[in-house]
N, C-alpha and C positions, 0 to 999 in steps of 0.2 A: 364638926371640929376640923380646923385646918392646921396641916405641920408644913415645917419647913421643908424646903426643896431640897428636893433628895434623902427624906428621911423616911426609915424604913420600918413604922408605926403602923398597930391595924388601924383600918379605918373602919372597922363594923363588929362593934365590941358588942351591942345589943342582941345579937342574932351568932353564936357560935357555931351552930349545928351546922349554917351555910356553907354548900358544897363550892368547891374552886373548880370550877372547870374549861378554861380557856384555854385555847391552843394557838401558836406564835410559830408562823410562817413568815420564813426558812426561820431555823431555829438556829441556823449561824449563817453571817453577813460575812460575807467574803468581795473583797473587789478585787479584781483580775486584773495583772497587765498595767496598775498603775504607773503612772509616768508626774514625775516632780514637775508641779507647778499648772497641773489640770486636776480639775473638780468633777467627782463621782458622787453618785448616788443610787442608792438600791432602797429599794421597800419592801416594810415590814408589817405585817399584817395578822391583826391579834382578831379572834372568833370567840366566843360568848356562848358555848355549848351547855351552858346550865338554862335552871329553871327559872334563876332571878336576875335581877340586875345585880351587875359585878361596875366596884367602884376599884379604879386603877390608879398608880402611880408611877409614872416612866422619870427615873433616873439618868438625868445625861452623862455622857463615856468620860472619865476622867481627859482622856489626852486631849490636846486642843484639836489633835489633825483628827478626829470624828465630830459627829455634830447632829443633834437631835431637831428635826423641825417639827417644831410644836407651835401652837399659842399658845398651850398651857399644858404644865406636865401631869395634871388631875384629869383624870378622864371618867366617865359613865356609861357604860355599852350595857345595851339592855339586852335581855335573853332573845338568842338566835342573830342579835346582829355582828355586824366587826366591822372593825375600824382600819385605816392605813396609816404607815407612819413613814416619814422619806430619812434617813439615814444620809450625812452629806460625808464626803474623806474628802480634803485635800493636801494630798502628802507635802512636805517641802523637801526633801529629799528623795532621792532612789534607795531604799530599804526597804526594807517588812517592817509591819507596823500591826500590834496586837494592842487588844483593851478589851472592855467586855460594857455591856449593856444592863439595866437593871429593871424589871416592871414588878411590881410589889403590887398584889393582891391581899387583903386579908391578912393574916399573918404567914403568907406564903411570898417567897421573893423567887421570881423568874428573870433565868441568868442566859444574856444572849451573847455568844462571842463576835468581836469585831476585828476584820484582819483584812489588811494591808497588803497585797503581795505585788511586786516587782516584775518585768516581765520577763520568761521563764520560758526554755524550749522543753517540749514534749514529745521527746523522740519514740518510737515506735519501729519495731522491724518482725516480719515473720518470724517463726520459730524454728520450720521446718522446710527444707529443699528437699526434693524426690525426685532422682532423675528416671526414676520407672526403671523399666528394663533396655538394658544398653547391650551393644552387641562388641566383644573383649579383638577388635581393631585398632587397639592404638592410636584412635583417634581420642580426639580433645573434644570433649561437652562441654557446651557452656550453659547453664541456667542466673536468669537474670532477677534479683531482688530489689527491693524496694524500702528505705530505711525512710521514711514520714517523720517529717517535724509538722507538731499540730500547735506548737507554742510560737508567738510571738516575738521570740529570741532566737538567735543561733545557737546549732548545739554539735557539739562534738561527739566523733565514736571511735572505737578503735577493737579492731578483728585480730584471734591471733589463734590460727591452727598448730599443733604439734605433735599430729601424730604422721605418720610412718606413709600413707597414701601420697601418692600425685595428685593432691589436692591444693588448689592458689583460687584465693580471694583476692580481690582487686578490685579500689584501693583497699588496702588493708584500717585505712585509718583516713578523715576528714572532718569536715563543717558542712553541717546540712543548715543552710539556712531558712528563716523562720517561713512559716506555712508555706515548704517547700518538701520534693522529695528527693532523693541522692539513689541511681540506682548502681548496686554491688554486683559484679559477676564472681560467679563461685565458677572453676572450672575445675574438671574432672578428666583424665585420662584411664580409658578405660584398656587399659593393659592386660588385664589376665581376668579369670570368669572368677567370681567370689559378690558375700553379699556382705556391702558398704554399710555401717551403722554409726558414723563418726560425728564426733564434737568438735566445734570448734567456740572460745570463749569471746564474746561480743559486750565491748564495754560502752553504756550508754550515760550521756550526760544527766544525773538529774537522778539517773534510778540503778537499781543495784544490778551488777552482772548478770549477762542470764546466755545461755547458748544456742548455737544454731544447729541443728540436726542436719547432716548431708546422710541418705538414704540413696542407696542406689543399688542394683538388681543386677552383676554384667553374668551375661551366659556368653558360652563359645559360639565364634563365626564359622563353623564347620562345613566346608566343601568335601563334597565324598564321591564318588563313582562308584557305581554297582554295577556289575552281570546284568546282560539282559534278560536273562530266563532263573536269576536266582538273587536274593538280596545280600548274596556273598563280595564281599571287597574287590574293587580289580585294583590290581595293582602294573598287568604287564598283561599286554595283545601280545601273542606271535602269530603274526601273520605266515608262518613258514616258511616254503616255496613258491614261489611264481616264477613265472617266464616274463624276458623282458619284455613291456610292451604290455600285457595285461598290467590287469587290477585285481587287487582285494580289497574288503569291505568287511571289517567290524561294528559295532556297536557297541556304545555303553550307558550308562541312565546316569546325569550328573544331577546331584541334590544340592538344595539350599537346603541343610538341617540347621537354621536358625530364624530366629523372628526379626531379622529385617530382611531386606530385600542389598543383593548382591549385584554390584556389575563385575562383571568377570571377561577374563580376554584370555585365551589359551597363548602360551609362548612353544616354541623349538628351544631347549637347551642349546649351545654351541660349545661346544670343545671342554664338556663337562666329562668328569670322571667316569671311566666307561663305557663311549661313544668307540662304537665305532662303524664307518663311512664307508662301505664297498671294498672292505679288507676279505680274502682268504682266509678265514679259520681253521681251513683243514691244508693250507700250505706252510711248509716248514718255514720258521723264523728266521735264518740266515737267507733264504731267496724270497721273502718279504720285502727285508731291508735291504737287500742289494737293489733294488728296483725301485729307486728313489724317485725317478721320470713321473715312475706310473702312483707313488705315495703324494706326490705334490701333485700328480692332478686330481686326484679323488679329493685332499681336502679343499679342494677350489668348489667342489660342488656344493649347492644350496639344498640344503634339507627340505627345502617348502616347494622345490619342484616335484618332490614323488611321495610326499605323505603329506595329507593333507586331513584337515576336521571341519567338518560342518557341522554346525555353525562353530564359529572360532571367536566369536564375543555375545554377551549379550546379558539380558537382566532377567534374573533368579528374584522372583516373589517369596516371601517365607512359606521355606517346604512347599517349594516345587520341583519338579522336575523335568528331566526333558532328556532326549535322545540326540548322542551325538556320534556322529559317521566317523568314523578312520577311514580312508583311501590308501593305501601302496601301492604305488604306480614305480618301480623301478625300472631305471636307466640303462641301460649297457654300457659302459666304459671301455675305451678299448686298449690292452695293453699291446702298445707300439715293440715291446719284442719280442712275442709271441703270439702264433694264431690261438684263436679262441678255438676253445677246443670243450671235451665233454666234462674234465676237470675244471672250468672256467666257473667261479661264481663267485657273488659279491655279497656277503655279509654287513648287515646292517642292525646296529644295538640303537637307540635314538630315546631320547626323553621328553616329555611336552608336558609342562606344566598348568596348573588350571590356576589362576590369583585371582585376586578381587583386586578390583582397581583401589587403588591407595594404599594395597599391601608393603609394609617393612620390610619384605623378608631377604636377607642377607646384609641389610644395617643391623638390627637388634637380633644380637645372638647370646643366648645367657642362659648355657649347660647346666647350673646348679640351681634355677629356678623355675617354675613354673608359667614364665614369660614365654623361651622358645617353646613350649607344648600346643601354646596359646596362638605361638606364628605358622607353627606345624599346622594348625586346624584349617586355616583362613588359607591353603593350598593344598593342592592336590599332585604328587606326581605319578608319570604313566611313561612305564617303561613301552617300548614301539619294538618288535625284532623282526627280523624276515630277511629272508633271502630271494636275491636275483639270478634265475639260472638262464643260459643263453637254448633257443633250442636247434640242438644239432642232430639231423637226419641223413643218414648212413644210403647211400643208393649201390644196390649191386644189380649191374654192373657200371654203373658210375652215372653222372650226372649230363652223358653226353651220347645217343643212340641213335645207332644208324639200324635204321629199318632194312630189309632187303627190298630190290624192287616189285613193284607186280601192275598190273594191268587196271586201269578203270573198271572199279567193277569188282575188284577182288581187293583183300586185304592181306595184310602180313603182320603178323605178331612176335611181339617178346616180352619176355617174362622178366622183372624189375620185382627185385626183392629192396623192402625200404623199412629199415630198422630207427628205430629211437631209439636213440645211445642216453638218454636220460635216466638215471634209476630214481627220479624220484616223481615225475609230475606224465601223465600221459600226454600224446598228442593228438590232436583233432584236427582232419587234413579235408581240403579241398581241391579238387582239381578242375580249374576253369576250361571252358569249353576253347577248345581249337578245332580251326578249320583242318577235316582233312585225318582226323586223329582221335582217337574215343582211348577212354581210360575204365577201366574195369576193377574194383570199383570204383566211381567217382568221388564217394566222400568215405569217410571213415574214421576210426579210432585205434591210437596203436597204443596200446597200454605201456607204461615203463620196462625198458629193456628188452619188448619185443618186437617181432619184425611184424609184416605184413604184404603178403604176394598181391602184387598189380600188373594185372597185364594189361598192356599198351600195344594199340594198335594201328596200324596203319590204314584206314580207308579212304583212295584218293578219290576225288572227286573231278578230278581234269586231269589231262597232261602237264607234266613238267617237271621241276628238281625243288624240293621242297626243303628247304631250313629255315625250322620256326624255332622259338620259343614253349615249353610249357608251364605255364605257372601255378605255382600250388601256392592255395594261401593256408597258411596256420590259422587256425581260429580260435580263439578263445574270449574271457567275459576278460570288457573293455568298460570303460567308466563314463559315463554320459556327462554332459555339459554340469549337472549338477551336484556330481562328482557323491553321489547318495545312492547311485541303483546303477547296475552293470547289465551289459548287453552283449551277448556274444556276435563278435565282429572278428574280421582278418585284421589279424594285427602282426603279422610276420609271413613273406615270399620269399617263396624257393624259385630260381629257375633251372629249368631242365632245357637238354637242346636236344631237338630231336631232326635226325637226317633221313632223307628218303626221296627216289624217283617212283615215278608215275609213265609206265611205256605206252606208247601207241599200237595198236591192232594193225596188223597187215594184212589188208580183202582185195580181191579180184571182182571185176565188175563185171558179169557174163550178160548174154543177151537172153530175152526170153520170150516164144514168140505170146501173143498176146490175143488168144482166140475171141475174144469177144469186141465188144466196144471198147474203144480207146476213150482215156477223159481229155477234157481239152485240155492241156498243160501235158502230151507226151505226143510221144512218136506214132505216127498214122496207122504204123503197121506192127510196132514191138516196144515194149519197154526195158529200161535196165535194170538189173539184179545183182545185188551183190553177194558175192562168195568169200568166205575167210580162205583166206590162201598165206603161205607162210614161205613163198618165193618171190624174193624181193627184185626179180628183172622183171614180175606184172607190172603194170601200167594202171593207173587207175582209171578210171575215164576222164577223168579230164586232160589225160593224154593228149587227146585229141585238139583240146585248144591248144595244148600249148605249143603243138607240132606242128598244126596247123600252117603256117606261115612257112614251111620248109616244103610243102608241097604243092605238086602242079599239077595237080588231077583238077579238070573243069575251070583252068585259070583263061577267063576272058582276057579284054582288052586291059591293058591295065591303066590303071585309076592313081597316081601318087595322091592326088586329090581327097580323093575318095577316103582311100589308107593312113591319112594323118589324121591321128587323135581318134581314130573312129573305134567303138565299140565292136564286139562280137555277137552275132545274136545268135543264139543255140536253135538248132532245127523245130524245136516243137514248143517256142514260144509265140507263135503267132496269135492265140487266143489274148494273151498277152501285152500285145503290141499296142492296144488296142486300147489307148489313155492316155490323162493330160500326162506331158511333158516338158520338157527345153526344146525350144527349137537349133540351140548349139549344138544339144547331141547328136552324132550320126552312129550308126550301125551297119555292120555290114556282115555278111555271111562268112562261116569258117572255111570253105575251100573254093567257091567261085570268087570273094574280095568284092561281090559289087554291093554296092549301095542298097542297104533293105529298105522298102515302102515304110514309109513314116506317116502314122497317119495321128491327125489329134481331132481330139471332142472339141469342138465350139462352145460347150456349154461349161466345160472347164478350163479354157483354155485364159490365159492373162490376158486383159487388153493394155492397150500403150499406155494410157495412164498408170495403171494398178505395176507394170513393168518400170514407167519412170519412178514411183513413189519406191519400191525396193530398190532402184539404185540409190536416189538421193539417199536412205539408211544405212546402206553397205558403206556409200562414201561417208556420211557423217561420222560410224564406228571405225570408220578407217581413220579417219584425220584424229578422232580422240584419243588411239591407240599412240599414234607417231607424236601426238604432241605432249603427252605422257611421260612417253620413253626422253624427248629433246629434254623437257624440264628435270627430270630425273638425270639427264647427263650433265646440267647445267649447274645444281647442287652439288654435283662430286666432284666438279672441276672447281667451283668454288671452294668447297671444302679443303682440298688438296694445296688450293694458294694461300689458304690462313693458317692450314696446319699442314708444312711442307716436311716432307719425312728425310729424317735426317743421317744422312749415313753413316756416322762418326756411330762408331759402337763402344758402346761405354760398359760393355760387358756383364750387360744384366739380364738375366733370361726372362722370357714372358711368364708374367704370374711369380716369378721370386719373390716369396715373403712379403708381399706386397698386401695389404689389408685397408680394407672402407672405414674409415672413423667410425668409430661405435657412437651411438645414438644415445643421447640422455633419454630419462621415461618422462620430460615435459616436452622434448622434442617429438618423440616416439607417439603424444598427445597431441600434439600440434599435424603432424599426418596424417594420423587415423581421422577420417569423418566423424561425423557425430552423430550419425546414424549408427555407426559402429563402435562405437565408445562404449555406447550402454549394454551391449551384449558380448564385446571380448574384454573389455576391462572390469566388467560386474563380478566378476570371480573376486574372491579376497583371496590373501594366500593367506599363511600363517605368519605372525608375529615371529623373530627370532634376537636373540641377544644382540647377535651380531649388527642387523637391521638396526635396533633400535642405539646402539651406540652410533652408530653413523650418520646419525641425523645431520640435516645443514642448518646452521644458525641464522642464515642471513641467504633471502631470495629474491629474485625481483619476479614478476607475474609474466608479464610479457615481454620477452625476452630477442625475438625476431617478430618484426610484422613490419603494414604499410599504411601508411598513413597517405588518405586522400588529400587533394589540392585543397588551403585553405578552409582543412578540416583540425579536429583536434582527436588525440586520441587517450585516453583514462588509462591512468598504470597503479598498479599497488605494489610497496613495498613489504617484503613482513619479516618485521625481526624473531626471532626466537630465540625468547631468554633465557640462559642457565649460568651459572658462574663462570663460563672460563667464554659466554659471546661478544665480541667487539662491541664495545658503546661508539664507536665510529665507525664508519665504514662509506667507502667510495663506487661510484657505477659509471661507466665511461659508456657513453650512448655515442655511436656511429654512425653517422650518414653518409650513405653512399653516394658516392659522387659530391659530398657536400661538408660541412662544418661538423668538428666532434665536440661535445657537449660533457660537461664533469658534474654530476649528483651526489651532493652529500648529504650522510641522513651519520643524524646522532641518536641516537637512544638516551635518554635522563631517566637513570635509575633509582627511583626512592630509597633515602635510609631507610632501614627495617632495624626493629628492636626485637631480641631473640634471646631468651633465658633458658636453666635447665630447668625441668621440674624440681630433680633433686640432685643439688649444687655437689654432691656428692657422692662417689662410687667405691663401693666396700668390698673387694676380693677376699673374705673369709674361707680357711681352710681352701685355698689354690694348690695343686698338684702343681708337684716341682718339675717343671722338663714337659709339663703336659700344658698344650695351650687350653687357657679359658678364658671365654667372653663375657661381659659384664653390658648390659644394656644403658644407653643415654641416650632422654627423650629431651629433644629440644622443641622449645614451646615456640612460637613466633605470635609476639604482644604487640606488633606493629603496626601499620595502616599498609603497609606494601608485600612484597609476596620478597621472601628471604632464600639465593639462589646460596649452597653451601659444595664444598669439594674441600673438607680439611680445614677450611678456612672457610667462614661468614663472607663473602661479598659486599661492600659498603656496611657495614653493620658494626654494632661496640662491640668492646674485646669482654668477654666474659670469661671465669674460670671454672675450673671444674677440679675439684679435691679428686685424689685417687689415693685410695690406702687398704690393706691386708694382712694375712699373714699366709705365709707357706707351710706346708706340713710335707714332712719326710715320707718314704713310703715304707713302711713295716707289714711284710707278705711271709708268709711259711709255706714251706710246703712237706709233707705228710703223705706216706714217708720218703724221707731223700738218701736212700737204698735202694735200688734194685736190683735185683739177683736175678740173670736169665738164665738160666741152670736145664741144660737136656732140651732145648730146642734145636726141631729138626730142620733139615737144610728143604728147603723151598717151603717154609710153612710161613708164618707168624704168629709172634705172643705179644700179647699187649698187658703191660700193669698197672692198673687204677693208682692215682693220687691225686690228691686235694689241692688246690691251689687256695691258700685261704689269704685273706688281705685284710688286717687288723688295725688300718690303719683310721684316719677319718676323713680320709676322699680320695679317691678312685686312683690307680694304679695298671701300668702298662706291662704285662711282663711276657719277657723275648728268649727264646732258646735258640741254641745256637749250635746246630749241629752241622757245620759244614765241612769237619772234616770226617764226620761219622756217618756214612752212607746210608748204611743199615739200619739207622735208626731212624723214625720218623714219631711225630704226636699226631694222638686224637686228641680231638677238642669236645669229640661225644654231641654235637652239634651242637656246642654254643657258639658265640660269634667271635671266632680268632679268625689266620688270616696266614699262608704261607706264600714267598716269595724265593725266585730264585732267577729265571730270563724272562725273557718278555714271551717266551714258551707256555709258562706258567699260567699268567694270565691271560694269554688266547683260550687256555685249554678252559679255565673256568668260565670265560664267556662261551665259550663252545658252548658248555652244560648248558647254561639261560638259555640261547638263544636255541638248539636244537635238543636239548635234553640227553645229552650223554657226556663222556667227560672220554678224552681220547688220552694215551699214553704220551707223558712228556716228560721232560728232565725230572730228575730228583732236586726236591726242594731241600734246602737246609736253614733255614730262617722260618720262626713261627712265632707267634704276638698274638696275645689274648688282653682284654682290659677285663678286670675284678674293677666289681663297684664298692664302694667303703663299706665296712664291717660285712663283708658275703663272702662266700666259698663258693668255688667252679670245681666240679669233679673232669677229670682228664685223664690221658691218658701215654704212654709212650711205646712205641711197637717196634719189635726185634725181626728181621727178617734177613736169618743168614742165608749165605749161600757155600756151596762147596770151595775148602779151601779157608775159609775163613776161622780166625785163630780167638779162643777164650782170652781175652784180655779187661783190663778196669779202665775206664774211659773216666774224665770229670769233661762234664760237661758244664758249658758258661750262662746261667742264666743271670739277666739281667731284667732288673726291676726301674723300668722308665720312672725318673722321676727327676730328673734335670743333668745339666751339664755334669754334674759331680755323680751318676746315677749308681746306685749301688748295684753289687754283683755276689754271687753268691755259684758254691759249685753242688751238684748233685751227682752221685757217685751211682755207676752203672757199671756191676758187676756181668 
């Protein structure tokens, strides 16, 4: 039996018990991403899971925009088979479009939904950002996200954080378009150590709010310095005593205690609170400051000349460590109106910092937070002490000895007492060798403040008048090229002057007869003998030559001939005679004048060639001497006509104040070889404040040179950019003897875009009268690098809110009575009381005893602070640097800071003296807390 179309009749009324079991794939028709005026189609596919044949009737979708393709809406699917059916939509407009399908089984109707959808964006974003573990440097993190459109449409979002962190998303809000992706930067300023767990609300097109999780982990950037033999803090080297010219050498272990890795560069403090430069701490204050010549030259000097750290930069692995040298090498200074003497010494307090490269530290200062704690870690400071003493060595009888005379052959001594006037460092002496002169003993050791007996003596070693020099060198440990290991070296000369003759012997020359053979070189019959004799009208035997010519014993014919130029020949050198010679020379006897027999070897004798070729050499060293000398005169007579001396006196003495230009260190580069480069310039000093404020903004490379014929030669210019460097700038190139040449270089600086993190800074609970800092981190969002001094450079004008409140200071103190009742004269009594501060932030409070002599505060070792001259504070660096504290003025000023809601227990101490009368004093304490600061009296009986 057959029904109408679309009508929903069983068709198998015969057979009830007939199970239904067909299943209809997808069991909803969905078309995606339709677009008005194109034609879709999806299939539907019905399966036959029973036993029997199953008789179907498919219903076409009411709306026109679906569409059933059939031949025929009655179908027959036998057991286990299936059939396909195509579903057609074509939308006429852009909407959603719903209907529903029917297939009628038996008396079962199967409902299949039909829908339309329009194209739709399907945005997507992470849930979660982690930026792991970050290290609390004040740097900006950036982690980058990805917001996925998977739909076919564009689609909007929009980010909106609101809590309390230096946290920025960016953009905050857009269109991702269709099956594209849009990527988000979340940035993070990791400012202080704490763990990040923050929401931020993310609104996506299409689907319901959801958030994004920022996660982040920051620990501290901690730089620390340890003892080398203990994992105790260093905080301060005292290098003590030295002598100038030596060295010391410390040690310390610097640590990365955090999980990144650090570059670090040690600085010199400069003209920090503190400091002080080759000052007398044990010379009184009024002849301190009178002596202003000798205060401006000491601060002219460079700290990085005589203290020194190796290594002085480099890069820290997490939790490593490493060993780092101090050097003190101090200087002598000399004060121009005084000799240096045993009182002479120069005091040295010095600071050296350790950062990490890209530290804030002295931008971001913020007392009531745990920001500054956090810039405290990320450096280290290290106080430097030591002193320079000169060494002075005491000579008795002084520094200048005259020997008495004596004889070759003997000596003469004296006794030289030599004390070391120093009471604090020993001396270690040497005395170099001199001719003629022995020192007993030669080296030594004279311990502090004592002497040491040397005798000095005389051993001549010839005839003559002797004034020399003796010099003694100082020795002590000197610092090697590598400025890590010392070596003991002379690093300080003494001279001594020492005076002394040497006499001659006075001997008599006797005869002596000579009973045996004679050697050939004497007299035939006797030789001579000399006798010490000590009457000075003997003769010695050469009497005889010289008398010779005054006598006329045996005088033949005479000879002028003969007697000009002619030698002497002594009676018993005949053996003698008897060898080559000159044939120029003649000889003749000492009392007959005739001509001695000259005889010569033929076999040594020169022949006329071997005779011409020594002249021709005598002549040629002759003529090269004399034409030497002409060109050497020829020069000075030149010289003399180009720079003729001029006699008009212009009343300037030679060497008056007259000085060499000082040398730049590119010039001072350009001398040194370059062979030499790499081992006198390979030193680094130390970084220092001052150094690094004086940079030059603007260089040229090659600055003098020469340029070959029809060559070229390559220059570099280089700017160095900061806020306050010329974006113009001029170079005047000179040639000499030639045309001048003008270079212009401009520098094009990009805008830069420059925000705060947070647009706004909050001074809650500020002490009134008391400075406090509050931190702004400026973020830079721009493509170029942002140079800042107060003001942004090319950059937009951005604001920054400031607001607060103040709070008064309300401080008690307990009790504000004191009764000194029956103290004796040269004792002291001190009475405990409380300083309590009730207020809610910190409080400065000042007593004011200046006109109360007698009375001074303890502070029980908390950290207060008295002032009175510049006495005062010598005397407390004294303590640091040498460990004792010497007598000086009476202080009458004392300051303590109380922190909000705490007590300080103190103290105030009575120390009369005779003559001193029972009276009630008020005294003025005053509680810092602004211009208007309050004051209050305490009553001391």
């Amino acid at each position: 039996m057959e029904t109408e179309r679309g009508s929903l009749g069983p068709r198998d009324v015969d057979n009830p018990k007939k199970e239904v079991q067909l299943r209809v794939i997808p069991s909803e028709l969905k078309f995606l991403d339709a677009v008005s005026g194109k034609v879709y189609r999806l299939p539907l596919t019905v399966h036959n899971l029973g036993r029997w044949n199953q008789k179907m009737r498919f219903q076409e979708p009411v709306k026109p925009q679906f569409k059933l393709l059939l031949t025929s809406l009655d179908k027959e699917l036998a057991s286990g088979l299936q059939m396909t059916a195509m579903v057609e939509y074509h939308p006429d407009k852009n909407e959603d479009m719903f209907d529903h399908m029917f297939i009628s089984v038996g008396n079962k109707v199967l409902d299949i939904p039909l829908v339309g959808l329009i194209p739709t964006c399907q945005l997507e974003i992470v849930p979660v950002v982690d930026f792991g573990t970050l290290v609390a440097n004040s740097k900006v993190h950036c982690k980058e996200i990805s917001i996925i459109n998977h739909g076919k449409a564009p689609g909007t979002f929009k980010t909106e954080y609101q809590g309390q962190l230096p946290i920025v998303i960016s953009p905050s809000s857009g269109t991702v378009k269709a099956k594209s992706s849009m990527v988000i930067k979340v940035d993070f300023c990791a400012d202080q150590s704490q763990f990040v767990n923050e929401e931020a609300r993310v609104s996506l097109q299409g689907r319901p709010d959801t958030f994004l999780n920022i996660k982040v982990h920051v620990v501290e950037q901690i730089i620390e310095l340890f003892n080398m033999n203990s994992d105790r803090k260093l905080e301060c080297i005292r290098f003590g005593s030295v002598f100038f010219g030596t060295s010391k050498i410390e040690q310390a272990v610097l640590f990365n205690n955090s999980p990144e890795t650090i570059n670090w560069v040690a600085i010199m403090q400069d003209d920090c609170v503190g400091e002080e430069l080759g000052t007398n701490i044990h010379q009184r204050t009024d002849i301190a400051l009178n002596n202003l010549p000798y205060l401006n030259k000491i601060k002219k000097i460079d700290m990085t000349d005589f203290i020194s750290c190796v290594p002085n930069e480099g890069t820290l692995l997490p939790y490593q460590k490493i060993v780092i040298t101090f050097c003190f090498s101090p200087k002598l200074v000399v004060d121009i109106k005084k000799d240096i003497g045993p009182s002479h010494r120069q005091d040295y307090a010095l600071f050296v910092r350790f950062d990490s490269v890209g530290s804030k530290d002295g931008f971001l200062r913020d007392d009531n937070s745990n920001t500054m704690k956090s810039h405290r870690l990320q450096k280290v400071e290290l106080a430097l002490t030591g002193s320079g003493l000169p060494v002075i060595l005491q000579f008795d009888p002084g520094k200048s000895l005259t020997f008495p005379p004596c004889f070759m052959g003997e000596h003469s001594d004296l006794l030289c007492i030599v004390k070391n006037q120093s009471i604090s460092l020993p001396v270690i002496y040497h005395f170099q060798k001199t001719a003629h002169f022995k020192m007993d003993p030669e080296r030594g050791k004279i311990d502090e403040g004592c002497i040491q007996n040397v005798i000095c003596s005389f051993v001549p070693h010839q005839i003559g008048v002797f004034k020399v020099k003796q010099v003694i060198e100082i020795i002590g440990p000197v610092a090697d090229e590598n400025l890590r290991s010392l070596s003991m070296k002379p690093f300080h000369y003494i001279n001594l002057e020492f005076n002394s003759v040497c006499k001659a012997y006075t001997k008599k020359v006797g005869v002596k007869i000579n009973p045996g053979i004679s050697p050939l070189i004497s007299n035939p019959t006797r030789q001579f003998v000399i006798k010490n004799s000590e009457k000075k009208e003997d003769l010695p035997p050469v009497a005889a030559m010289l008398r010779s010519a005054m006598t006329n014993l045996h005088t033949h014919q005479s000879n002028d001939v003969s007697a000009k130029d002619a030698l002497i020949a002594f009676p018993n050198d005949r053996a003698a005679s008897i060898r080559c010679g000159d044939h120029h020379e003649q000889f003749r006897t000492i009392f007959t004048k005739m001509p001695r027999h000259y005889y010569t070897d033929p076999d040594y004798e020169y022949t006329d060639l071997e005779k011409l070729e020594r002249k021709i050499h005598q002549d040629y060293y002759r003529d090269y001497i004399r034409n030497s000398r002409n060109a050497r005169l020829q020069k000075e007579a030149q010289r003399g006509r180009m720079y003729p001396l001029n006699e008009v006196d212009i009343g300037m003495l030679p060497s008056s104040g007259l000085r060499s230009p000082s040398l730049s260190q590119s010039e001072i580069e350009e001398e040194i070889p370059s062979s030499l480069k790499s081992s006198s310039l390979k030193v680094k000093r130390l970084l220092s404040t001052k150094k690094i404020a004086s940079r030059e903004t603007e260089s040229l490379q090659r600055k003098a040179c020469i340029v070959d014929p029809y060559c070229s030669l390559e220059c570099e210019v280089t700017w160095q950019p900061g806020f306050s460097s010329p974006e113009k700038g001029e170079f005047v190139l000179q040639v000499y003897g030639g045309n001048t040449l003008t270079l212009k270089c401009i520098a094009h600086v990009g805008h830069t875009k420059v925000t705060f993190l947070e647009p706004r800074i909050l001074f809650s609970n500020t002490s009134q009268g008391l400075t406090t800092w509050r931190k702004a981190i400026l973020h830079n969002i721009g493509q170029n690098h942002a140079y800042f001094k107060v003001a942004i450079h090319r950059a937009n004008v951005i604001d920054l809110r400031i607001g607060g409140s103040v709070e008064i200071a309300d401080v008690e103190i307990t009790p504000n009575v004191f009764n000194f009742s029956g103290t004796y004269v040269g004792t002291t009594e001190t009475i405990p009381f409380i300083i309590k501060n009730k207020g809610v932030t910190r409080a400065k409070v000042e007593f004011n005893l200046k006109e109360f002599p007698l009375f001074a505060m303890d502070f029980k070792g908390n950290a207060g602070y008295k002032s009175s001259s510049i006495s005062v504070f010598i005397s407390w660096l004294a303590y640091h640097i040498i460990g004792e504290l010497k007598n000086t003025e009476v202080p009458y000023m004392y300051a303590i800071e109380v922190e909000e809601s705490t007590s300080v227990e103190c103290g105030i101490a009575f120390s009369p003296v005779e003559g001193c009368q029972i009276l009630e004093i008020w005294t003025l304490v005053s509680c810092l807390m602004g211009a208007g600061s309050s004051g209050r009296a305490v009553s001391v009986l």
